[in-house]
VMD Tcl script that draws the C-alpha trace (Angstrom):
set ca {
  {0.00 0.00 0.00}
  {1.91 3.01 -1.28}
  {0.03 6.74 0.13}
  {-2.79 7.24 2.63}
  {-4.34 10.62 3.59}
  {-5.88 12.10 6.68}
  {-7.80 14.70 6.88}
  {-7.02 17.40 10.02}
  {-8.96 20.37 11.47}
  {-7.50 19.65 14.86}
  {-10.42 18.62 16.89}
  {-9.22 15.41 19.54}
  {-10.41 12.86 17.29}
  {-9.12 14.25 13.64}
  {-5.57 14.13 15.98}
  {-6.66 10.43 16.88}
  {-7.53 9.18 13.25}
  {-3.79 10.54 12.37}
  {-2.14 8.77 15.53}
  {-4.46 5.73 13.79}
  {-3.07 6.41 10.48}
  {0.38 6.30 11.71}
  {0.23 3.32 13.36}
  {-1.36 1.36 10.40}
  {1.19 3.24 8.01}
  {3.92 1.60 9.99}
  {2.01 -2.37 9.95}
  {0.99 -1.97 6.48}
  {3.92 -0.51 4.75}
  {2.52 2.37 3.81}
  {5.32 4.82 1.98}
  {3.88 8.55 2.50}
  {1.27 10.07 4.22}
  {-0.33 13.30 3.62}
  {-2.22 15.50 5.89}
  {-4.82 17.70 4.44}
  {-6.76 20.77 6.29}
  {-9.01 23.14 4.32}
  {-8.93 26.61 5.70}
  {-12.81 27.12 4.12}
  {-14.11 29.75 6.77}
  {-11.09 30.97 8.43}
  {-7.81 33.19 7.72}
  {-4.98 31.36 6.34}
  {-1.88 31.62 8.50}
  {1.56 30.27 8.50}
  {0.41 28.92 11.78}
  {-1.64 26.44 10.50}
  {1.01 25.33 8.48}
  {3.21 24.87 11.17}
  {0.82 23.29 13.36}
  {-0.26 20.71 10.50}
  {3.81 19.84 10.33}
  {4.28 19.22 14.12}
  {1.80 16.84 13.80}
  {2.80 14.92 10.57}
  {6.10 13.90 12.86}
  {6.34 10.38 11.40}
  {6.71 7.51 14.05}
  {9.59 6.12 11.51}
  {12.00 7.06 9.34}
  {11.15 4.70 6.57}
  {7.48 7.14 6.28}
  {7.54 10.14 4.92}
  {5.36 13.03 5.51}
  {4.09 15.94 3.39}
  {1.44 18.68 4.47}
  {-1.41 20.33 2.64}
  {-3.39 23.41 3.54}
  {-5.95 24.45 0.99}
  {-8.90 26.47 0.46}
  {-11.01 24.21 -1.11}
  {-14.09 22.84 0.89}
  {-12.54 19.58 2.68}
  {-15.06 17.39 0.85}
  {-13.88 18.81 -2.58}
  {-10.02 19.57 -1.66}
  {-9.41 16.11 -0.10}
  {-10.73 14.09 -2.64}
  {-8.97 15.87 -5.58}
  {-5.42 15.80 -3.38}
  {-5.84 12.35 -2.85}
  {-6.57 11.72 -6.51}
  {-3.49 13.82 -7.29}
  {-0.72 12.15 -4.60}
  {-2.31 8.51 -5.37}
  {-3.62 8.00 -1.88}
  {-5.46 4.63 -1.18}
  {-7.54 5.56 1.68}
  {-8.67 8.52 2.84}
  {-8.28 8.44 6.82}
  {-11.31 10.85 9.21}
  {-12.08 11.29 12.92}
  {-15.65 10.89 13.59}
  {-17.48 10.98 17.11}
  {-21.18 11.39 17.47}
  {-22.41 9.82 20.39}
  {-24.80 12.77 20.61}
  {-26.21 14.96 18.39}
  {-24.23 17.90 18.49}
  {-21.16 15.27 18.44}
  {-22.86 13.64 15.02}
  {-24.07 17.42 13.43}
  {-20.90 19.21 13.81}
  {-18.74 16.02 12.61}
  {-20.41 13.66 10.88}
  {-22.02 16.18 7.82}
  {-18.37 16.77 7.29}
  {-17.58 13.13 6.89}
  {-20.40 12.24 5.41}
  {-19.92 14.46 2.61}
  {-16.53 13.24 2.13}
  {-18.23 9.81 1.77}
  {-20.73 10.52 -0.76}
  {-18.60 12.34 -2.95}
  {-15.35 9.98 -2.79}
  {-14.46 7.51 -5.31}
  {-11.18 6.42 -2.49}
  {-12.34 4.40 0.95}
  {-13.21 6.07 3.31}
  {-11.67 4.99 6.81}
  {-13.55 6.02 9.76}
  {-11.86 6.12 13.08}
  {-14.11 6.14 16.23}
  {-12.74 9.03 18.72}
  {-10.12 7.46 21.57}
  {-9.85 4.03 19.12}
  {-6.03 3.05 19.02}
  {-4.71 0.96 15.93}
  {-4.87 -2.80 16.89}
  {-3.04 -4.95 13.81}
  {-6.25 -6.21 11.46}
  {-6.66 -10.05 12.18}
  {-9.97 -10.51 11.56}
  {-12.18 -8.20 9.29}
  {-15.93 -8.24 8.94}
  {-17.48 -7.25 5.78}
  {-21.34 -6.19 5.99}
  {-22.57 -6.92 2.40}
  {-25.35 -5.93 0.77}
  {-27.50 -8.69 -1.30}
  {-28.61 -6.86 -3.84}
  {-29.05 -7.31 -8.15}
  {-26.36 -8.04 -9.92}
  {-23.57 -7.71 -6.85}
  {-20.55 -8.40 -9.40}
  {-21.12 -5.32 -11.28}
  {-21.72 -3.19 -7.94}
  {-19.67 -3.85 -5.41}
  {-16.13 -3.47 -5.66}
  {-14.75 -6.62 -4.58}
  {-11.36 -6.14 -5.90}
  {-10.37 -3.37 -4.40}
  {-12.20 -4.68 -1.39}
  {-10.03 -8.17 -1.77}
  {-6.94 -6.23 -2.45}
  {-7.62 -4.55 0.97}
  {-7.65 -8.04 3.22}
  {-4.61 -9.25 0.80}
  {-2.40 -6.30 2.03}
  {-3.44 -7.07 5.73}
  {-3.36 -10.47 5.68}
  {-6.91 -10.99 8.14}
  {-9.28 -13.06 8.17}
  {-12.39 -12.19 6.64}
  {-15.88 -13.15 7.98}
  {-19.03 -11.57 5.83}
  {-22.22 -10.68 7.43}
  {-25.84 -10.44 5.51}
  {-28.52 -9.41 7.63}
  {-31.76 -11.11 5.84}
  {-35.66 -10.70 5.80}
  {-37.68 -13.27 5.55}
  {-38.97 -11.56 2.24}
  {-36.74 -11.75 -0.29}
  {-37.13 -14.57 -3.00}
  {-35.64 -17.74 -2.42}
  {-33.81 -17.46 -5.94}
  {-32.88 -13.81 -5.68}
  {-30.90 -14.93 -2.36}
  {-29.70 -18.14 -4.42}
  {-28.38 -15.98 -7.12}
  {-26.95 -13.14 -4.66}
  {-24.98 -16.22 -2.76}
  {-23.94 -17.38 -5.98}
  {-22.19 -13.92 -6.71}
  {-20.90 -13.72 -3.27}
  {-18.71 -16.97 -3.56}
  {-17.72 -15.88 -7.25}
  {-16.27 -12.81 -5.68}
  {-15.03 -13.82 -2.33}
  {-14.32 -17.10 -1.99}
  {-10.85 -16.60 -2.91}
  {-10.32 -14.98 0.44}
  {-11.61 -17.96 2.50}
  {-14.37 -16.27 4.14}
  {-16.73 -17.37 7.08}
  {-20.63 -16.51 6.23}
  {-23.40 -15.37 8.94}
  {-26.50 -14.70 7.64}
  {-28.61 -13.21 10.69}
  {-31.88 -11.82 10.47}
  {-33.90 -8.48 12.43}
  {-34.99 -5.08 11.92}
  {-31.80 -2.95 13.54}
  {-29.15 -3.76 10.82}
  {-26.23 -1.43 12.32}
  {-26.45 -3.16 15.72}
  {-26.42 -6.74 14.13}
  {-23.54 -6.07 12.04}
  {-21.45 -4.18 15.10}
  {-22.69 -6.79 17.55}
  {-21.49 -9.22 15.25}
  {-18.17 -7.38 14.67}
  {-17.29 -7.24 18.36}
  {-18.15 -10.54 19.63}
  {-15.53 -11.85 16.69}
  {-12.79 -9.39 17.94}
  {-13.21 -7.71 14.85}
  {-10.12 -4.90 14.48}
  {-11.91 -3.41 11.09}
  {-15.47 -3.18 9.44}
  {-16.03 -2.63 5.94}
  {-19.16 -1.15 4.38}
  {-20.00 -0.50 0.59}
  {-22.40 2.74 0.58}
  {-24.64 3.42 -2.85}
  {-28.41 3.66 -3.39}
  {-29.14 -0.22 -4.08}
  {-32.71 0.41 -5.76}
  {-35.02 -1.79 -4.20}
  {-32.88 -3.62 -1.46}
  {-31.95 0.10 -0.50}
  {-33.36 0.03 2.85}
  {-30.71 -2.68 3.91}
  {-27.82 -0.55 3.53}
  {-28.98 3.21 3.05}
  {-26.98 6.15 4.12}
  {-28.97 6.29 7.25}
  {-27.43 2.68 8.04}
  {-24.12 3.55 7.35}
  {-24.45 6.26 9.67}
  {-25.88 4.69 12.28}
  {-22.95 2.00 12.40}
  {-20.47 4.67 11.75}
  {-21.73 6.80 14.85}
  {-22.28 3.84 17.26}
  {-19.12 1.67 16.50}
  {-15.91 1.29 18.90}
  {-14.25 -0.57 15.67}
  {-13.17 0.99 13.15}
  {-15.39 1.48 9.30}
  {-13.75 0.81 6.26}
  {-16.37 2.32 3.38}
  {-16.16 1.88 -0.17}
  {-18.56 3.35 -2.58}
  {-21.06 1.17 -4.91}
  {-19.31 0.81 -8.23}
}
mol new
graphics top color blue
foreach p $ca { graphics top sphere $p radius 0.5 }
foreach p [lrange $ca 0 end-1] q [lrange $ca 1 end] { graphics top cylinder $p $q radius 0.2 }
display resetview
């Protein structure tokens, strides 16, 4: 894995995610990391800019760091620095545990997430970097999966962190027996590979399923896909993704629908 960046606007937990990032730079032989902090809203000073390269102090001297302070809106600026330094995931803070928590933080996250082509990874406030040895992917069943999720780049994900991988469906006793034939059908074609465990559970609250699920497995990472998934959209909306994303202790990996 060559360049990750984080995004900074020095709050606690943006300072966490980095500490994150620089721990899982160091495990995952990551080469550079960028910070990124959009000065939308307030003065630019050379303040900032020193502030921003206290904090990109690399844990190692095999990492090296490089600091960005731009103007653009952070949902705009970060992805298009990203695209242009070849960074693989874009790293955020996010806390929420209460509503001003999840209005003041999460619509900037959020909008990071719906506009980003790059994964989004989502560190819970006060979560330190544990080593991924088991990941948990909460998959969608929906029409024609191969074309719509992006299971290479997800795959190429657990490859570089050698983890296990368990995926986790949450069902209703309403879809079609072939639909769900067909949808397992796709899932093997594009997982099996990676030697997965499958749980299928069923109920109504989705995000606390999936977490549940997540922690009782000593799960170190989550991953999500987020898109609009036509009819089988109420199984993994936006609002579900959010939900996990504000009341998780581990970690969310998201990747948008291809």
């Amino acid at each position: 894995m060559d360049n990750i960046i984080v995004a900074i606007d020095f709050s606690p937990n943006s300072i966490d995610a980095l500490e994150y990032a620089k721990l899982f730079a160091l495990h995952y032989n990551v080469k550079k990391i960028f910070l990124f902090h959009s000065l939308k809203d307030q003065d630019a000073s050379n303040t900032v800019q020193y502030d921003l390269e206290q904090l990109a102090i690399p844990i190692d001297n095999h990492i090296q760091t490089e600091c960005f302070v731009e103007e653009d809106d952070l949902d705009t600026g970060i992805i298009k620095k990203a695209d242009e330094v070849n960074a693989k995931i874009i790293f955020m803070g996010i806390t929420g545990k209460n509503k001003v928590g999840q209005k003041l933080v999460g619509s900037q996250v959020f909008k990071v997430v719906n506009n980003s082509h790059i994964p989004i990874l989502m560190v819970p406030e006060s979560v330190l970097f544990k080593k991924f040895e088991h990941i948990t992917l909460a998959l969608p069943f929906i029409e024609n999966m191969v074309q719509k999720i992006p299971y290479q780049n997800i795959n190429s994900i657990i490859k570089a962190t050698n983890a296990a991988l368990s995926i986790v469906n949450v069902t209703h006793k309403k879809e079609e027996r072939n639909f769900v034939f067909k949808a397992l059908t796709e899932t093997f074609e594009m997982f099996d590979e990676m030697l997965p465990n499958y749980h299928f559970p069923s109920g109504s609250d989705i995000s606390k399923i999936i977490i549940d699920y997540a922690e009782k497995n000593d799960a170190q990472l989550i991953i999500s896909v987020a898109g609009s998934f036509d009819f089988f959209n109420r199984i993994f909306s936006p609002s579900i993704t959010k939900k996990m994303a504000y009341n998780s202790n581990i970690p969310i990996l998201i990747f948008k629908q291809a």
